[in-house]
Each structure stands twice: as C-alpha cells, then as structure tokens.
N, C-alpha and C positions, 0 to 999 in steps of 0.2 A: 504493500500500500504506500501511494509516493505521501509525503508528506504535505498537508493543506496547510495553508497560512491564510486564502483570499480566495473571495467567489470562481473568479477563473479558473482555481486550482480543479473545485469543480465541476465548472461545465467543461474543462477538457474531458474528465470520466465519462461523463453524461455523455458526449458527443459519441465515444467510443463504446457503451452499453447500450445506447436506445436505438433503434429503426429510425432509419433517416429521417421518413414522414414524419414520426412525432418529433425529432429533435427540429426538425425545422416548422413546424408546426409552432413550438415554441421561439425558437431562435430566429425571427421574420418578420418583417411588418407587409402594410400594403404598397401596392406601384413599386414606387421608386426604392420607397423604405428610409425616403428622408428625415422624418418624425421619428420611425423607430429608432435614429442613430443618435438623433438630436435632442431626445429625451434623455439619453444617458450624458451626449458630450456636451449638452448644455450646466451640467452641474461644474466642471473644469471653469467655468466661467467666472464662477462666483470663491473667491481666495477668503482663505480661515486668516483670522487676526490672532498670532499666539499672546501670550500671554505669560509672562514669570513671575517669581516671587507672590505667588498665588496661593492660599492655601485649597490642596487641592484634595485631603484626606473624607474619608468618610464620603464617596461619592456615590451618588445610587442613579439609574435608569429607568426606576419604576416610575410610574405616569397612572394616568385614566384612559380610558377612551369610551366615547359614549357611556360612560358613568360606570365602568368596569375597570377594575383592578387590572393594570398590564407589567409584565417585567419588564418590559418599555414599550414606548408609543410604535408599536410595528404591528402588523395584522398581516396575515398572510392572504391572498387575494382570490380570487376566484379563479379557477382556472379549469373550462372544459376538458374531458376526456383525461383530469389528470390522472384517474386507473389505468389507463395506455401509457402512462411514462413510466408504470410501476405497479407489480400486478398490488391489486388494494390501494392504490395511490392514496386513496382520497383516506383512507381511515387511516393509515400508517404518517399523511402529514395532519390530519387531526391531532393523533395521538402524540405527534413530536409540540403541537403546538400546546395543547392541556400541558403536557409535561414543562414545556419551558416558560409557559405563561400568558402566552397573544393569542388574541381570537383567530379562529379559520373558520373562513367563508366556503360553504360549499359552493359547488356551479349544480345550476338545474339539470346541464349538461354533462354531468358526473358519470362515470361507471359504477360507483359502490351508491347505492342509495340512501335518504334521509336516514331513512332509518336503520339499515346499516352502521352510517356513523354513531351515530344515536348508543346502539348496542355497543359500542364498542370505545365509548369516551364516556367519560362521566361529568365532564363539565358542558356548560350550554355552547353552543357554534351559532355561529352565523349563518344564512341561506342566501342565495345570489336569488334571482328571478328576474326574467327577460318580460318584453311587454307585448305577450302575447294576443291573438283575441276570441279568444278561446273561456270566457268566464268560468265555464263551469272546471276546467281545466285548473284556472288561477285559483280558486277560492279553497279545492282541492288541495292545493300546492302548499298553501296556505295556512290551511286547516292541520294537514300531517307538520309541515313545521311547529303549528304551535303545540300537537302532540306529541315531537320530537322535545318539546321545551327550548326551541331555538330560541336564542336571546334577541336577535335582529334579524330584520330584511334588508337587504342590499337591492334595489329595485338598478337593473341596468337601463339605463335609456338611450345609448347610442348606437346600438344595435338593433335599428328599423330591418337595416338590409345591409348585407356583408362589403366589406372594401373591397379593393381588388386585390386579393391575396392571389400571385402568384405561383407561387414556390405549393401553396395546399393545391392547386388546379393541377399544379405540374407533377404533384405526388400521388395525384388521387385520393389525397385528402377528403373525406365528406364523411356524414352518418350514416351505415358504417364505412370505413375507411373500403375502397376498393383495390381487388388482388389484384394490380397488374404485374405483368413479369419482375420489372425495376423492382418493385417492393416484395415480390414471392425472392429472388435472390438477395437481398438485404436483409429480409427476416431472417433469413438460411445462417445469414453470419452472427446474428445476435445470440446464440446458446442461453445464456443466462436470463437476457427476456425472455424467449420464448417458452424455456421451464415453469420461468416461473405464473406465466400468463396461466400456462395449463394447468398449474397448479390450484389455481382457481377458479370457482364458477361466474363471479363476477366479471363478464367481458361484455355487456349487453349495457345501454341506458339506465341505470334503476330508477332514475324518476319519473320517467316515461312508459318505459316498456313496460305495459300489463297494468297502464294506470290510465289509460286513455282507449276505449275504443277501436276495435282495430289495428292496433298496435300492441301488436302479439311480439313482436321479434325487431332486431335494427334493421331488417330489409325494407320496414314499410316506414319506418323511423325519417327519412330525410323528403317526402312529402308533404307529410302530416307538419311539421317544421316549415319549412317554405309555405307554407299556406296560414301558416298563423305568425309566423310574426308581424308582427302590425306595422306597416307603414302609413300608416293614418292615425299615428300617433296625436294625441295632442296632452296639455296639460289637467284639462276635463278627465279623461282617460285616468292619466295618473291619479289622479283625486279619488278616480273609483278604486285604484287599488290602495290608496293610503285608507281605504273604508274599509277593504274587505281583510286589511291585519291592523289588531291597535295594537302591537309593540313597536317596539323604537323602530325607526326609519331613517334607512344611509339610500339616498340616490347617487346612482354611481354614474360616472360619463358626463362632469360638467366641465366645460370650456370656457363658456361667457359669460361675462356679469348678470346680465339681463334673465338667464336661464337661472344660475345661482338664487337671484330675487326670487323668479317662480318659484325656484325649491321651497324657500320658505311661507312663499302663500301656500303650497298643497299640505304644510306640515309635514317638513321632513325633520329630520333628528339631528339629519349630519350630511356633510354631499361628500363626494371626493372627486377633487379634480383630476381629471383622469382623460385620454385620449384613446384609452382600450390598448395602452401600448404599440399606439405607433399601428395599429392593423386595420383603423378603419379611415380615416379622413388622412392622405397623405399629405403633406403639406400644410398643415395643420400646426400653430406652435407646441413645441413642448408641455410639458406639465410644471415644470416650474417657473418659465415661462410666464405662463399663464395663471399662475396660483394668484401674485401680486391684485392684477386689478378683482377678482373673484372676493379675494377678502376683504379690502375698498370697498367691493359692492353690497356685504351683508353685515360686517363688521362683528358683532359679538353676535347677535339674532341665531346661531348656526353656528355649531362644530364644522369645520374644516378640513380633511384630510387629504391626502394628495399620491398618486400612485403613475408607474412608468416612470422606467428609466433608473429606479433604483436598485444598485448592484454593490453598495457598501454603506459602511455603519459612519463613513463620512459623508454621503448622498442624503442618509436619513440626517444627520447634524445639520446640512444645509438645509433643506425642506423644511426641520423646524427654525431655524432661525428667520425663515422667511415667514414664517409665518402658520404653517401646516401644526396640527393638532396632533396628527399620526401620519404614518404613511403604511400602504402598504405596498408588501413587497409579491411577485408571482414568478418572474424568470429564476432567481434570483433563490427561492427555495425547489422549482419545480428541478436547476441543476441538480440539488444536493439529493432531490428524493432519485431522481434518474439515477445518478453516481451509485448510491447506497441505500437508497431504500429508507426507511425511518431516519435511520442514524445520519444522515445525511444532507436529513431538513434539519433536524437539531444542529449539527454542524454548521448549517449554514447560519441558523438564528446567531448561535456563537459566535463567528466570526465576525458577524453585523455588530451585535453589541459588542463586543471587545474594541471594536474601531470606533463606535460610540463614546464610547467610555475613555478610552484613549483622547481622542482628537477634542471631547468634549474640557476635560483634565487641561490640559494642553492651550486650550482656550481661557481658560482660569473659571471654566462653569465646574460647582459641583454638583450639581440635581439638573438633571433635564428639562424638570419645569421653568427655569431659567436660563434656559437658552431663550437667547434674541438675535436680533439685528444688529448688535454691536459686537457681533465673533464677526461678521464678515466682511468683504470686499466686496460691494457691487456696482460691476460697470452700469456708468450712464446708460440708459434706453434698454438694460437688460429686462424687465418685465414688460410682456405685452402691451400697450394700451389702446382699446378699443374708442378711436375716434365716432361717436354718432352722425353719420350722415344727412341727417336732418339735421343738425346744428348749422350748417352750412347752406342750405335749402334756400 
C-alpha cells in the first residue's frame, strides 16, 4: 500500500480499481469541462495570510451544520450510482461518515437503498431528491425518508435536463450502464471490482426499482426517468415539495442571487451553492466564484453552504473564510471509497481535516467558527457580480 499524505494520492488508486465508465463518470464535467476545472483552480486564486506568535493550542474543527453537531463543517454530497464505485458504496460511505462525524446525503439515484442505509447506520443521513413530476412518486420518496428518520432533504434543482456530458455518451454511460465491447474488456481488467460487485445483490436502483410501477428491473429504469424529470420546473412547484416534507430543507444547485432570494421565500433551511460540479451549465462560474454575491443576497435569512471543486482541507479553509457555512465535499470522498472501500472515505475525511487544522493553526485561527475574511488574499473582481440589466434599460 503506497503511502497517502493528499487526495490525489487517492484518486491515483481509484483511477487504477474502478471501470473507466464510473471513474470518468466521476472525474468529468460537461462540453468543454471549463467549470469542472475552474471550480477546483479557482480556489489557487484566493492566498492564506499566515500568521505567528499566535496562540495556537487547544484547537478544535467541530462546527454545526443545519443545527447538527459536525466534527467539522464538511458533509459528504450526493453522489448517483455511488454503489458502482464500490460494491455497497452508498452504506460503506454512510458508515465512514457516522463514524467520523459529517452528514451523508444519499442520491435518489443510489444503488443501496433508503432503507438499506437506514439498516445499517444508526445515526440520521440526509436524502438528495431530484424534481420530478411524478407526485405520487415524491411524496413516497418522502414518506420512506421520514421512516428512515432522515434528518434532511436536499431538494436538487438544477437538474431539469442533463448537460452535455460527453465522456458518459462516449462510455455508455446511462441507467443501466450499457455493455459495449470498450466497457465488456475494461471490466475484464478490474478483478477486485468485479468480485466484489458479485458479491452482492445490490447492483439495481433501490429507490426506484420495485417502488414505482412498472419498474421491475434497471432495463425499464432510464425511461420512466427521462419522462419525469420536470423541465417545467418553477418555484410554485418547489413550494409543493417544501409541503409534502416538514423537516429541515437544503436546496441544492444555487448560482444567483435572485434564485438564492426565492430559496428563502419557499422556506428553505439552507441552499448550497453548487454548479453540480462542473456537469451541467458549462461555462458557468465556479462555486466560489459565485458564493460572494449569493451571500450579499440573503445575508443571515439562510444557512449557506457551498460545494465543487473541493479537493483539500485548504479549499474547505477558503470557502469558509469567504463566507460558506459548510461545504460539501463528492469527488473528493467518492476517490477514497473507489481506492478502499470504507476505509478510504475515512481516509479521505482525515486528510481534509488534518489540512484544516493545519492551514487553519497557521493562520492564527483556533476554532473554525472563527475563521473569516481576514486569513485571506482576494484579488480584485475575484467574486462574481451579477450586473441587472434592467438597471440600465
């Protein structure tokens, strides 16, 4: 086992255990893939102010997040089909996150299902849901989370209709993944995935499959899908789903100010600015980036979080100093789970906070809650600002 010091250590592993499909399923954005790159190289931008003769003992990373105890402000993300990066994915990084402290968010899009995790953690998670329109489907959905005693909904909203993901067209990527030859000799060389895939019965939807009508199996899975996700989306809409759960509410997928506002007229909890990692709107600024005018726009009204593009426990330092509540992290653990399995995502939480902790020390912070604005260096014009067109009119 070579030795880990930093995230990359792991996605080298990762790269070398998974099936190409899902490594680049992960490791990808849309089009060009300018946003996916620029989400991570825009945090390079923003320079740490050190600090000396500081005292720096007695320093802790523990925080809140949406009014939950965390061993720091980090949440792991939602991440479809993460049981294809790891047979169990989905329970096996529950379980690394109970054990170390941060919420995980399931995907609706999971292999292991709610309930599944449910069995198999004993603290409450988080559930992603997409905005389907399918009512009887959502309320469902809904319904088993709050059976599950999920603590929060993570409502996605920027997924009407998919970016142009090349690299998943070009793999055959979809629900379920398609056998072409490329991907039948790929599998061939993975030995350890493919054991352990077989090792289990969970290779199928479990939120879906056998919970909907006609969706017996993942063959009929990527119709039923395409036919319901809503692109006739509106705010209205959402308001119906902030009726049909009264626990805490994270909308995920915010970019602009103006949207942010609406969060907080539907009753959300918490947003997170988020771009889906660079997969859906290419060209599109970063997420921290973009965090600045968002917080401007609702000011304390709204917890705040921020995700994409973080790959270090210095990325999460920056986000909070700009202003971010938490962040969450998806590339970034789904390495560590590919690499190793449980042990992996734990590993990778470690390495984040250790560079937290570090870099935060180093700055002359000792409690996380007191990081600011004044650990950093920000170029002029680095946050977005959304000029209104009508001011000019």
């Amino acid at each position: 086992m070579p030795v880990i010091t930093e995230i990359e250590d792991l996605r080298r592993i990762y790269k070398r255990r998974v099936p190409k499909m899902f490594y680049d399923y992960c490791e990808s954005g849309s089009w060009t893939e300018q946003t996916f790159r620029e989400n991570s190289s825009d945090f390079d931008e923003l320079y740490l102010r050190q600090r000396v003769a500081v005292d720096m003992a007695n320093r802790t990373t523990s925080s809140t997040m949406l009014g939950e105890d965390v061993s720091m402000p980090v949440a792991l993300a939602p991440v479809g089909m993460t049981g294809m990066q790891h047979w169990d994915g989905e329970i096996k990084a529950a379980k690394a996150a109970e054990k170390f402290g941060v919420p995980y968010t399931l995907s609706t899009m999971s292999i292991c299902s709610i309930e599944d995790v449910a069995a198999a953690t004993s603290k409450p998670f988080w559930l992603q849901v997409y905005t389907l329109t399918d009512d009887d489907y959502m309320q469902r959905l809904f319904d088993r989370a709050k059976e599950a005693k999920c603590s929060a909904a993570v409502i996605t909203v920027d997924l009407q209709l998919l970016g142009q993901r090349h690299k998943d067209h070009k793999n055959g990527l979809s629900a379920p993944p398609k056998p072409t030859l490329r991907n039948m000799i790929d599998l061939s060389t993975k030995w350890s995935w493919g054991m352990g895939m077989l090792s289990t019965k969970r290779r199928q939807f479990g939120n879906i499959v056998g919970h909907v009508e006609g969706i017996d199996d993942p063959s009929s899975l990527m119709a039923w899908t395409a036919a319901k996700f809503d692109q006739s989306l509106n705010w209205d809409r959402i308001r119906q789903f902030r009726d049909m759960w009264n626990g805490p509410l994270i909308i995920k997928g915010i970019m602009d100010p103006e949207d942010a506002r609406q969060a907080v007229n539907v009753g959300a909890d918490a947003i997170i600015v988020s771009n889906h990692g660079g997969r859906q709107l290419d060209g599109a600024l970063s997420s921290i980036r973009a965090l600045t005018p968002v917080l401007d726009a609702v000011g304390d009204k709204i917890e705040v979080h921020l995700d994409s593009g973080i790959r270090s426990g210095q990325d999460v330092l920056k986000a909070l100093a700009m202003g971010a509540k938490g962040v969450h992290i998806g590339r970034a653990y789904i390495y560590g789970l590919g690499a190793m399995g449980q042990q992996g995502v734990t590993k990778s939480l470690e390495i984040i906070r250790n560079e937290l902790d570090i870099s935060m020390a180093l700055c002359g912070r000792r409690h996380v809650t007191d990081i600011d604005r004044e650990i950093l260096l920000v170029p002029e014009g680095f946050s977005g600002r959304w000029e209104d067109p009508r001011r000019n009119a």
